[in-house]
Biopython code that builds the backbone (N, CA, C, O; Angstrom):
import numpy as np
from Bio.PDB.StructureBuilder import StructureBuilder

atoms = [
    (1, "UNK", "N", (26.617, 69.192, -107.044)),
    (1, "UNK", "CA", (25.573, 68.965, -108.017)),
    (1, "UNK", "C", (24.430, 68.206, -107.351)),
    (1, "UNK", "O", (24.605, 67.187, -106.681)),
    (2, "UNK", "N", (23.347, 68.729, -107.565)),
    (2, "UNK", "CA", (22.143, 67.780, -107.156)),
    (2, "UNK", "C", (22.139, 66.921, -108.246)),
    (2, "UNK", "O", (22.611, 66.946, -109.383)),
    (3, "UNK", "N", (21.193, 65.832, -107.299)),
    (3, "UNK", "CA", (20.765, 65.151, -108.117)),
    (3, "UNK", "C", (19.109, 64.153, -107.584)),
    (3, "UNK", "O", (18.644, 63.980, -106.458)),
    (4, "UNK", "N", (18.683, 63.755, -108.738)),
    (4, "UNK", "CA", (17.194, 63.461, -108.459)),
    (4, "UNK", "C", (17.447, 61.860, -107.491)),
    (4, "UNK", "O", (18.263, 60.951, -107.648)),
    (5, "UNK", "N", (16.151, 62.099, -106.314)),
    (5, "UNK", "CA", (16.564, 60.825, -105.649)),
    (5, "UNK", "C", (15.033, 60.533, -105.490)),
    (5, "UNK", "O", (14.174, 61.342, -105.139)),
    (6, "UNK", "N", (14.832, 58.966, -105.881)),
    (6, "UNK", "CA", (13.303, 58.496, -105.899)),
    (6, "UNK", "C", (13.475, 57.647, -104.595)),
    (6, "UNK", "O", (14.561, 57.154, -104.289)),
    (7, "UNK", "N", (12.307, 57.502, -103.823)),
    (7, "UNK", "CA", (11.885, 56.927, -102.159)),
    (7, "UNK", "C", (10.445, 56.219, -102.360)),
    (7, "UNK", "O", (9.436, 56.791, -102.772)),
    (8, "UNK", "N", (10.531, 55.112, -102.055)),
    (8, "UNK", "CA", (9.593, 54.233, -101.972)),
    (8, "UNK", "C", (9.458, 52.848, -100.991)),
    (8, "UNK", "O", (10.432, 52.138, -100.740)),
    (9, "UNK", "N", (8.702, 52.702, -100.709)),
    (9, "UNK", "CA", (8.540, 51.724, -100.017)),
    (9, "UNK", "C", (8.573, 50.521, -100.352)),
    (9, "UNK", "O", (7.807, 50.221, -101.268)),
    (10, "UNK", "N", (9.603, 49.203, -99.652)),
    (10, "UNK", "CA", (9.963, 48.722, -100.242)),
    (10, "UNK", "C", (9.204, 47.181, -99.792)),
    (10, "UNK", "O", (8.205, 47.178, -99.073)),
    (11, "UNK", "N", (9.647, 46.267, -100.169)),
    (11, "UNK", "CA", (8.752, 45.210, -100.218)),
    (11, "UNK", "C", (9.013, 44.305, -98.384)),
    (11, "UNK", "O", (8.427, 43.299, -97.982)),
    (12, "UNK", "N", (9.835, 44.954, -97.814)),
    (12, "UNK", "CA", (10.426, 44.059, -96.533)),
    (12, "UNK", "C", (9.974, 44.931, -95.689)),
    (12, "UNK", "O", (10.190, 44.522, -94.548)),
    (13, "UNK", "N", (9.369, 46.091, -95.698)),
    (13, "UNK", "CA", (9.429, 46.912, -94.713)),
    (13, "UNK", "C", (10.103, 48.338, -94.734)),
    (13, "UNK", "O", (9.535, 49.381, -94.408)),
    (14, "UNK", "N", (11.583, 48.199, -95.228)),
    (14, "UNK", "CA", (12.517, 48.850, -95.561)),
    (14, "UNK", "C", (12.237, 49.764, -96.697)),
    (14, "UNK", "O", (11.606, 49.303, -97.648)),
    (15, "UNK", "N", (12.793, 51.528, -96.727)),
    (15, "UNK", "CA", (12.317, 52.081, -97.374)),
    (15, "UNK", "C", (13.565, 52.118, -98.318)),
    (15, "UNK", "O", (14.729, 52.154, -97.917)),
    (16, "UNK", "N", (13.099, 52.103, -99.843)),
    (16, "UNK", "CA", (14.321, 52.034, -101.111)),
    (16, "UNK", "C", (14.180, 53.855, -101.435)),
    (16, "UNK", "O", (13.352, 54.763, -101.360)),
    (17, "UNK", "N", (15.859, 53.559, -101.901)),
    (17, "UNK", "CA", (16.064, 54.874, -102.506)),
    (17, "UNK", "C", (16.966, 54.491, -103.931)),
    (17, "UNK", "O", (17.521, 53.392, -103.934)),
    (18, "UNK", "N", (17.082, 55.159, -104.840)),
    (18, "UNK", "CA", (17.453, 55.018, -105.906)),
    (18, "UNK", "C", (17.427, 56.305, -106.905)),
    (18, "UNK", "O", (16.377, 56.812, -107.302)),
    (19, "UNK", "N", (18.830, 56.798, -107.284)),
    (19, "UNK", "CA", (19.458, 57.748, -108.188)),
    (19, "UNK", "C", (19.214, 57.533, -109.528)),
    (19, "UNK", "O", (20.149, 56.860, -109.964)),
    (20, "UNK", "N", (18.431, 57.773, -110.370)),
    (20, "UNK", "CA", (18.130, 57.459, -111.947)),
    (20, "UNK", "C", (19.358, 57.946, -112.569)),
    (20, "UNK", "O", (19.563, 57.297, -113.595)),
    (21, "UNK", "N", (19.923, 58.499, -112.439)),
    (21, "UNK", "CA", (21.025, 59.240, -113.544)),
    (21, "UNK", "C", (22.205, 58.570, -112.839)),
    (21, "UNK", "O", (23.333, 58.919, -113.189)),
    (22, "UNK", "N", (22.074, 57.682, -111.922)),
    (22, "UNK", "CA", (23.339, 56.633, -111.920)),
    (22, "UNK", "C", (23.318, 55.580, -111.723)),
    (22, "UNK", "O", (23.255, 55.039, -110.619)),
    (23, "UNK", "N", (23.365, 55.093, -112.756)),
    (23, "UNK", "CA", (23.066, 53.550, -113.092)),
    (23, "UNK", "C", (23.284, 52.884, -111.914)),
    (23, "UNK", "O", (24.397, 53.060, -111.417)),
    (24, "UNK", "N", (22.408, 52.063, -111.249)),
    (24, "UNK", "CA", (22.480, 51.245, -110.014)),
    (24, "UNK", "C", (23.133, 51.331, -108.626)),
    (24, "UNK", "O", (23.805, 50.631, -107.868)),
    (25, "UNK", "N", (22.376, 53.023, -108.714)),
    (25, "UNK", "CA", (23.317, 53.352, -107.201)),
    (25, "UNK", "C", (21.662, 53.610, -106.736)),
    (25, "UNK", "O", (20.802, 54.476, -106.895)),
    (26, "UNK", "N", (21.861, 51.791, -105.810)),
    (26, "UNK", "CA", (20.275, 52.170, -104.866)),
    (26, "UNK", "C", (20.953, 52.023, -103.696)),
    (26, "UNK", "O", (22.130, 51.751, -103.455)),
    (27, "UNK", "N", (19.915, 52.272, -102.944)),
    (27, "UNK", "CA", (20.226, 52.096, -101.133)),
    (27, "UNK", "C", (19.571, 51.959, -100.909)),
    (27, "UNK", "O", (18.708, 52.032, -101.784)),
    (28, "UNK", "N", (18.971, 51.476, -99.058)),
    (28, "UNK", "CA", (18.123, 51.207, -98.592)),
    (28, "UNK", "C", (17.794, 51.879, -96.932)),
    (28, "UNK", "O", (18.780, 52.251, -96.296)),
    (29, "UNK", "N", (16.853, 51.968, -96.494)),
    (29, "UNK", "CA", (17.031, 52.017, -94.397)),
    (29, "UNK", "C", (15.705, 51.430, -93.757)),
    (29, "UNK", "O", (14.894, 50.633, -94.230)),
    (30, "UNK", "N", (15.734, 51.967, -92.739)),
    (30, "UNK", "CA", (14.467, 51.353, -92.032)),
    (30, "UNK", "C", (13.488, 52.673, -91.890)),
    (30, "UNK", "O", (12.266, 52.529, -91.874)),
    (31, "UNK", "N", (13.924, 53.580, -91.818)),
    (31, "UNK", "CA", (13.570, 55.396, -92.331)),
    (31, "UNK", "C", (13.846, 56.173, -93.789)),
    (31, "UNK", "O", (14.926, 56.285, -94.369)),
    (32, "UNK", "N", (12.553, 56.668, -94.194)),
    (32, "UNK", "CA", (13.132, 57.617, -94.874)),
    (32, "UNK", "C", (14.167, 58.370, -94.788)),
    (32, "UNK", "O", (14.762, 58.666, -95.824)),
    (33, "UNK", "N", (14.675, 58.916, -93.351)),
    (33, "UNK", "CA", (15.511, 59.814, -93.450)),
    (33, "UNK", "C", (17.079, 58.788, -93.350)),
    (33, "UNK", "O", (18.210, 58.989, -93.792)),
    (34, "UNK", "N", (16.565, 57.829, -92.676)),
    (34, "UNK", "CA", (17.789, 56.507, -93.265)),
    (34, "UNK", "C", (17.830, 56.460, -94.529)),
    (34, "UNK", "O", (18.800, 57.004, -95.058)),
    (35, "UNK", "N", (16.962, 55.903, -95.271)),
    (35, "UNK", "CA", (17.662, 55.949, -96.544)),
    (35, "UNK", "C", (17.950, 57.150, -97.671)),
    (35, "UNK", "O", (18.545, 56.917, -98.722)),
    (36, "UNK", "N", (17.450, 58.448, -97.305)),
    (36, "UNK", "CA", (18.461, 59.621, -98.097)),
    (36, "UNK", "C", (19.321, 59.650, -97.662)),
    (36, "UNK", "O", (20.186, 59.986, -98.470)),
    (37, "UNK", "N", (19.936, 59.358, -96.082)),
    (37, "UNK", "CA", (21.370, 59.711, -95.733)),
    (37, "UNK", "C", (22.104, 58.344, -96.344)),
    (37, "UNK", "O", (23.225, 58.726, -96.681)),
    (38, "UNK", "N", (21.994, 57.120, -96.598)),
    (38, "UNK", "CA", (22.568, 56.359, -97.456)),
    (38, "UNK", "C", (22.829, 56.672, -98.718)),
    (38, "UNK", "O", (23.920, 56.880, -99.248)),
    (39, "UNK", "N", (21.649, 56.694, -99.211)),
    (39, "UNK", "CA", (21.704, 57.378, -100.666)),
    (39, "UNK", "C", (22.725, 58.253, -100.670)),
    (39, "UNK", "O", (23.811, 57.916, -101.141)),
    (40, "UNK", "N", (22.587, 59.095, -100.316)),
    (40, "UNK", "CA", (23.960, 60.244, -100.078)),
    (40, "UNK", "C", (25.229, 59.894, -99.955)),
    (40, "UNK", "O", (26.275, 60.204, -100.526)),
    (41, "UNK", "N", (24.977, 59.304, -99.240)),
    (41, "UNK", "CA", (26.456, 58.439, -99.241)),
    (41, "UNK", "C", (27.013, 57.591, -100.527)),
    (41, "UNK", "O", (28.096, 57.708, -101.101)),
    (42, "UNK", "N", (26.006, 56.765, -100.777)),
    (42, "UNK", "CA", (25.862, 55.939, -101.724)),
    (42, "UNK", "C", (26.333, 56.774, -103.477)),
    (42, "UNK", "O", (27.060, 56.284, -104.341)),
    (43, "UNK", "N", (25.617, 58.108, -103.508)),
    (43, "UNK", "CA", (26.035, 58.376, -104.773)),
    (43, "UNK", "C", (27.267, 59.072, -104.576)),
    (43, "UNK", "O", (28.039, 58.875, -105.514)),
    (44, "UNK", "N", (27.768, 59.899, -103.587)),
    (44, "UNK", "CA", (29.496, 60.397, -102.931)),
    (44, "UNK", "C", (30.377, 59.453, -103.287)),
    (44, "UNK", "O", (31.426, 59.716, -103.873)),
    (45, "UNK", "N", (29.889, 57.909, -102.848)),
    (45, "UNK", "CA", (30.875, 57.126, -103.123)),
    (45, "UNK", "C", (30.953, 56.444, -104.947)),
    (45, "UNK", "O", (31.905, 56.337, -105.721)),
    (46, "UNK", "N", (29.861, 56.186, -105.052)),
    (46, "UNK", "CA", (29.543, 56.361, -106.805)),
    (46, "UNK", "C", (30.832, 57.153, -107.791)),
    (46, "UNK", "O", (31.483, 56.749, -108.755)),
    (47, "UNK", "N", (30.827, 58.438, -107.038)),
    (47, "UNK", "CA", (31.067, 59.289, -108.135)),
    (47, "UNK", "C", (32.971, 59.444, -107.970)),
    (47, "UNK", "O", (33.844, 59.832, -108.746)),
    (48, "UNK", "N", (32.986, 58.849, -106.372)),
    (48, "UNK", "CA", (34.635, 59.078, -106.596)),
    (48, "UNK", "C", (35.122, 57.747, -107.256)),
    (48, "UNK", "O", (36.260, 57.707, -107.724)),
    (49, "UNK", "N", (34.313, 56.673, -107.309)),
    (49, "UNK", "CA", (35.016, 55.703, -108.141)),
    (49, "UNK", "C", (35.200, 56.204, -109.655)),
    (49, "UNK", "O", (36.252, 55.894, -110.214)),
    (50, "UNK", "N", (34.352, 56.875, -110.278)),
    (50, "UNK", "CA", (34.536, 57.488, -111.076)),
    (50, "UNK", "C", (35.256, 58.087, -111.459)),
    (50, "UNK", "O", (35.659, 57.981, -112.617)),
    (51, "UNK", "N", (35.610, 58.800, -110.758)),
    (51, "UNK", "CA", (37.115, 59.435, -110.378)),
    (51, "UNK", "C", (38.048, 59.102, -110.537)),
    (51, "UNK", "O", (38.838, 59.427, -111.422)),
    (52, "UNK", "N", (38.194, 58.145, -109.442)),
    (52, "UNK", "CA", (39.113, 57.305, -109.409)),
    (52, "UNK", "C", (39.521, 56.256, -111.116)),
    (52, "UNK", "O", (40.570, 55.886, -111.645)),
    (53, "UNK", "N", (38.522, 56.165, -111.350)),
    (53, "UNK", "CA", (38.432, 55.475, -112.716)),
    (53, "UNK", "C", (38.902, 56.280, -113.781)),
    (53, "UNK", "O", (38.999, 55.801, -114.911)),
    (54, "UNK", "N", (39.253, 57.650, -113.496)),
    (54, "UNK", "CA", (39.598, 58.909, -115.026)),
    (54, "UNK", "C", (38.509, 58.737, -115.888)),
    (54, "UNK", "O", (38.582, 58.591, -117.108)),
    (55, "UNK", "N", (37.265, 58.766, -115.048)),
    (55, "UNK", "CA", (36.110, 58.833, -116.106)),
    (55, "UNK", "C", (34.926, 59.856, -115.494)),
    (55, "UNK", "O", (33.731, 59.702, -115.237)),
    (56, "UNK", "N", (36.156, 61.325, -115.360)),
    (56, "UNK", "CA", (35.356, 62.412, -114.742)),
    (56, "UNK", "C", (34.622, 63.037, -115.901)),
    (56, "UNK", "O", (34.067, 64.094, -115.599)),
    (57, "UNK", "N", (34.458, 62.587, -117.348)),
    (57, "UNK", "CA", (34.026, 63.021, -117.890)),
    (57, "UNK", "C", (32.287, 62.531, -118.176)),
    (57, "UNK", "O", (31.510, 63.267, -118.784)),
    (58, "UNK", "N", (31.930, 61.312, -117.670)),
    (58, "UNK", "CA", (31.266, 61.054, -117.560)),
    (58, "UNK", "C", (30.496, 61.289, -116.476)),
    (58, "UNK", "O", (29.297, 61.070, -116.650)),
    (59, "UNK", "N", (30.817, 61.659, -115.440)),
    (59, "UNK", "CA", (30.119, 62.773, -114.406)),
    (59, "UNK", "C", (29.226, 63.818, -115.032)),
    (59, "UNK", "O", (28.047, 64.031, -114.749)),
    (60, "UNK", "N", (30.113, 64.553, -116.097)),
    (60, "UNK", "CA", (29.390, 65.872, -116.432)),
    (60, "UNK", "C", (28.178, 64.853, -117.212)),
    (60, "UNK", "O", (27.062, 65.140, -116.781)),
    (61, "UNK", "N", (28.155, 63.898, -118.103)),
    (61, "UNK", "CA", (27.195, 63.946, -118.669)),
    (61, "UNK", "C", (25.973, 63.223, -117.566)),
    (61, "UNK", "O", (24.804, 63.405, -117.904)),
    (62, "UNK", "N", (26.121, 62.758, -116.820)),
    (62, "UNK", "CA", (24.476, 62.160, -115.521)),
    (62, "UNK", "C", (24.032, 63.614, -115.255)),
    (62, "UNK", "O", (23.068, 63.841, -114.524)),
]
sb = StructureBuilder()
sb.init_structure("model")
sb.init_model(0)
sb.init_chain("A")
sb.init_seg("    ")
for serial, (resi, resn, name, xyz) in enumerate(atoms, 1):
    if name == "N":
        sb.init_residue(resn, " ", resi, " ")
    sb.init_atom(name, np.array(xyz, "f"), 0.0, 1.0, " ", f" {name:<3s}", serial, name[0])
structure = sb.get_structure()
């Protein structure tokens, strides 16, 4: 599943990334392409806690 990922520049230098449809899964790098490959990571790991949690039903709805 995709999902929407916002990139901005962040106040240290460091560029922020942040998933709207999952509540407080941000990341950060020193590259853009650093921080989508975090991000990526970042919402992978998001979603198996979820998982892990038996709250795959809340997957379908983000």
């Amino acid at each position: 599943m995709k999902r929407q990922v916002i990139i901005y520049p962040g106040e240290d230098g460091y560029w922020v990334a942040e998933c709207p449809s999952l509540p407080a899964c941000i990341s950060q790098g020193k590259t853009k392409t650093e921080a989508i490959g975090n991000i990526n990571e970042a919402i992978e790991l998001y979603i198996e806690v979820l998982k892990e949690e038996g709250r795959d039903e809340f997957i379908e709805l983000l």
